[in-house]
Structures are given as C-alpha cells and as structure tokens.
C-alpha positions, 0 to 999 in steps of 0.5 A: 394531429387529429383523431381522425388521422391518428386512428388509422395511423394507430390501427395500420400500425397495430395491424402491422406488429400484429401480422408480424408476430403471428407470421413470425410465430406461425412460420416457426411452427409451421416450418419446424412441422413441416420440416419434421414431415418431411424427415418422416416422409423422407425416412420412410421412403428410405426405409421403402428402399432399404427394405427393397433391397432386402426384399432383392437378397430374400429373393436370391435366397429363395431362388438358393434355397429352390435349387439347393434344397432339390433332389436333382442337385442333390442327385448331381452332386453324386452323379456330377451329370453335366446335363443337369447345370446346362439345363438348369443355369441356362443364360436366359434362366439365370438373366429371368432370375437377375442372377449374375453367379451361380456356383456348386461346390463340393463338402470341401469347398471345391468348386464343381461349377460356376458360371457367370452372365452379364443379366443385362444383355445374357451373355456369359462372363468371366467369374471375377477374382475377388468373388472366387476369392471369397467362395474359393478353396481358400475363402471364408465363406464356405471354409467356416464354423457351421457351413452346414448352415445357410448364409446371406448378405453382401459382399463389396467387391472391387468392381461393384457390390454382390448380394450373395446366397448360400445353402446346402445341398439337401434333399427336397425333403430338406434332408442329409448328409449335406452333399456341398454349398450352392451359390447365388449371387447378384450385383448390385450395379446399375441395372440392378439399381434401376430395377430397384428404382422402377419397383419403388419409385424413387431415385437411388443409388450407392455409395462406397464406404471405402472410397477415399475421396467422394464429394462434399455431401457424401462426406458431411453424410458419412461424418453423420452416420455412425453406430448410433445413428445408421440413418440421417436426412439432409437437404441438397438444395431448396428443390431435393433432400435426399435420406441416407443409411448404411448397408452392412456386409456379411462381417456385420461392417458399414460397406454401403450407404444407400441414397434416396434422393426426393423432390421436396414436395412437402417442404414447396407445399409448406411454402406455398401454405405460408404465403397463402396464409400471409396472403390471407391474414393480411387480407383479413387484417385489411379487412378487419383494420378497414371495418374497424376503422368504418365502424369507429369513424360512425360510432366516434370520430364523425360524432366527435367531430360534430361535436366539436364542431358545434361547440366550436361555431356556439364559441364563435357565435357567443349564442349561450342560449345554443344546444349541441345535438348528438344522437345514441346512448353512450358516452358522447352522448352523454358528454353533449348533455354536460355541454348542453348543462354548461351552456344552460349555466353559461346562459344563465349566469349571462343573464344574471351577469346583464341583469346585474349590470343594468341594476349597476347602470342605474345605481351608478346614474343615481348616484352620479344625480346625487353626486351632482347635487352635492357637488353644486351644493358645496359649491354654492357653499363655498362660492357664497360663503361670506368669508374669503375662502381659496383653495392653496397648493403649497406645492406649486404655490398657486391658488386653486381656486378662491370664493367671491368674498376672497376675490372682493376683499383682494380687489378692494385692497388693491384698488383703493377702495373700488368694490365691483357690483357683486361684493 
C-alpha cells in the first residue's frame, strides 16, 4: 500500500479512536452533571411543594389563631350566644378560607360547636367519625398535657388527610384564663391539591403510607425512603422523573409521602448538548482530518512522490548525469541533495568505469598484437626447425601436430627414398 493510501487510512482511523474516547469521556461526565442537576433541580422543586404545604397548614393556624385569640370568641364561650358562630363560620366564609371544619369546645373537651362544608361546592356536611374521634371527649388531641397550648399538623384520616389547627380561646390581648380550644381543619384532598399545584406549578400528589398494595414505583420509593433518608428522585421513564418526601403527622410518624412529578427538560437538554456536541467534534474532526491530510499531501506525500518518480524515470533511463529537483528547506529537500551526490558519484564512477574500460580495450588490442607475434614466432619456430618435431597426446595416441622436417623424414622412410621439393 502506498503512503498516499495509508495516510488517510491512518488519520480516519486515528479520528475515529480519538472521537470515540472523547465522546465516551465527555458523555461520562457530562451525564453524571447533568443527571446530579437534575436531582437538584428536582429536590428543589420538591422542597418548593413541601414547603407549599407548609405555607397551607401556616395559613390554617393563622386563620386559628385570628378567631381563637379574639374577644368575641372568647366572649361566646361565656355567653354561648348562638349568633356569633352563624355569623362568623358562614359557608361562603369557611369556603373563602378553604376551610373544611370548624370546631369549639369547651375546657373539658366538650364540643360547643362544629360545622363542616364541602369548599368545593360550599355545602354543609356532615362531620366525619374519624375526625370527631380525635378532637372528641375522648380523643388525644385536646385531652393532653399542655392543651393549653397551640397544636398543628396532620392527621390521616380514613377518607382523605387533614391539616388540623388548634388554639386556645384568649382574649385579643392573648390574655386568660384559657376559656376552651378552636379547631380548624382542611383536607388535603384533590381540590386542595390542585390549589397547591396551581400556586406552585407543579404536578403533585399523595400517597399513603398505610395503603397496603400501591403500585410498583410507589413501592421501590417507599423501600427507598427511610428515617435517614426522607427524601429521594427517581426517574419514571426517559420524559418524567418524579421526587418523592415523606410528610409527618402530629405523632411525629411517616403518613405521607408527596410526589412531584417533572418533565425532564434537563436531562432532553442533556441530550440534545450531546448530540450536538458529537455533531460538532465530528464536524471538526472532519475538518481537521481533511486539512491535515490537504496540508501533508502538499508538504510530503506529493513531494515524495515526485521524488520517487524522478529517481524512478533516472532508473529507467540510466541518465546518471540526471538531477532530481524538489523545492523547500526541510528534510526531503535535503534527502534529494543526497540523491543528487549519489548520482553525481554514480556518474562519476560511470566515467571512470568507460575511462577504464577503453584503456582495457587498448591494452587488450596490444596485447592480442603481441601475442600474435609471438605466436607466429613460435611457429616458424617450430615449423622451420631442422629437427623433426610433433606434437603427441598420449591420450588419445594421435599426432597433433608435426614440423616440416618430421613430415620429410616420415615420407623418406616410407617411399624409398622419394624427398618431396620442400625437405
């Protein structure tokens, strides 16, 4: 494979592992911050509804207080005039301060008088059982040490929970002798709820803590919430997350536990940052890959190659004599002044090389001349020679060669004499 074809199979692999850890690390860290904003902003929201329904039962006992702490209750207690509560706890006025029960008894715990209304639609009704249990004759809320003094919260009754408030009948001046208790009370029910839920903005709701079978994220977030731990997030699906807390009666024990249920803005905005974050380092990894790759095909590989190119075609040619020429100051520049030194050696010693071999040429010529000479000298020599000379190879037991006077002697001897003109 050539350089050409491995540098953008190097750098598109390199691109890639490098997106991939930075995009494996960034969606780590950007997930868990914003997966711990969302919590916060979660909790905050359900302290928001925590604190609405606290802001609800301060507003029953300042409602309370205003009547208990007045001298024209204080005056009814003594004068039992049965103007002043038809007057005072009217339905449209109990319905004006959401109150559902109002209720006035007496030092020993009898009661003087109640009334109940439904706030939705004004209407009287009837006072349930559960609740005349607890502030009857016979119920621990005014039969208690210090009843003298005031008392807030809830109480979980079978129907729906009540924020109850309870004071002592005093004088404006806030003044005694304690002349009995008044009770107000407010569901917390649906009405109620929605009111909540207007005022703060959010989608609430309750649940029982003595409900036996509830379903199966009401059960994980009760196996969540504990003593320790009164408050806890959880996320229903990819779109909600709901924050739950637990909500306290009088006797200081889990009864409630309030949802808040909140589109995950944070978490959808956390998505879209990371996609157009891996839209943007893959845009800019593109773009740094494809400037990288313009810049080192400019700086190296297209140099490179016509390098190679015209060392190749000085190859091919056998042109020693051939210069490469590469423009820049850096090192293939400085690699084409050391091919440029080995062909100015190759031409060189290619001189030298056809210098020396045309002194051979000659050398050999005169010696050819001389060997020549010698050889016809010898072989005068021996053709010449008096003497009767041959040439024997005891091999193949043939004469190889035999002089004149060897020939003239053999001929002599075997014609009887007869000497041919050249002995």
């Amino acid at each position: 494979m050539t350089i050409r074809r491995k540098v953008p199979l190097i750098l598109a692999v390199t691109l890639i592992w490098l997106i991939a850890a930075v995009l494996a690390t960034s969606h780590l860290l950007l997930r868990d911050s914003f997966i711990r904003l969302e919590e916060r902003d979660v909790r905050l929201n359900l302290d928001r509804a925590a604190n609405a329904i606290i802001d609800d039962l301060e507003g029953l006992k300042r409602s309370a207080e205003d009547y208990a702490a007045w001298n024209a209750t204080y005056d009814f207690m003594a004068t039992r005039n049965a103007d002043y509560p038809k007057k005072e706890f009217m339905n449209t006025s109990m319905s004006g301060l959401r109150v559902n029960f109002v209720g006035i008894f007496d030092v020993d715990g009898r009661p003087v008088f109640m009334k109940a209304v439904d706030v939705g639609d004004g209407g009287k009704v009837t006072v349930p059982p559960a609740l005349l249990d607890s502030v009857g004759t016979s119920g621990s809320l005014l039969r208690r040490p210090g009843a003298e003094q005031p008392v807030a919260g809830l109480l979980l009754l079978p129907r729906n929970p009540f924020l109850i408030a309870a004071f002592p009948i005093l004088t404006s001046e806030r003044k005694g002798p304690m002349r009995g208790t008044l009770i107000m009370g407010r569901y917390l029910d649906a009405n109620e709820m929605a009111h909540l839920a207007q005022t703060t903005r959010l989608s609430l709701s309750l649940v029982r803590m003595d409900v036996e079978q509830s379903s199966h994220d009401v059960e994980v977030m009760r196996a969540a919430l504990s003593a320790s731990q009164e408050s806890t997030v959880q996320a229903s699906s990819s779109t909600l997350i709901s924050g739950y807390t637990l909500i306290k009666d009088l006797r200081a024990k889990p009864a409630l536990v309030l949802r808040v249920t909140l589109p995950r803005v944070i978490y959808a905005q956390s998505q879209a940052t990371l996609l157009y974050f891996i839209c943007s380092l893959v845009m800019a990894g593109l773009a740094f890959g494809g400037v990288t790759y313009i810049l080192l095909n400019r700086t190296v590989v297209s140099r490179l190659g016509q390098l190679s190119d015209s060392v190749a075609a000085i190859g091919k040619r056998q042109r020693f004599s051939a210069r490469v020429s590469i423009t820049g100051q850096d090192e293939l520049t400085i690699l084409a002044a050391k091919i440029n030194e080995t062909l100015a050696s190759l031409e060189q010693a290619e001189a030298e090389l056809v210098q020396s071999h045309a002194e051979l040429e000659v050398r050999v010529r005169e010696r050819t001349v001389e060997l020549a000479a010698s050889e016809e000298q010898y072989r005068l020599l021996f053709e010449k020679n008096p003497d009767p000379m041959w040439v024997f190879d005891p091999e193949t037991r043939t004469f190889l060669a035999v002089n004149e006077a060897g020939t003239c002697r053999h001929l002599a001897a075997s014609q009887e004499g007869w000497k041919p003109d050249f002995c």
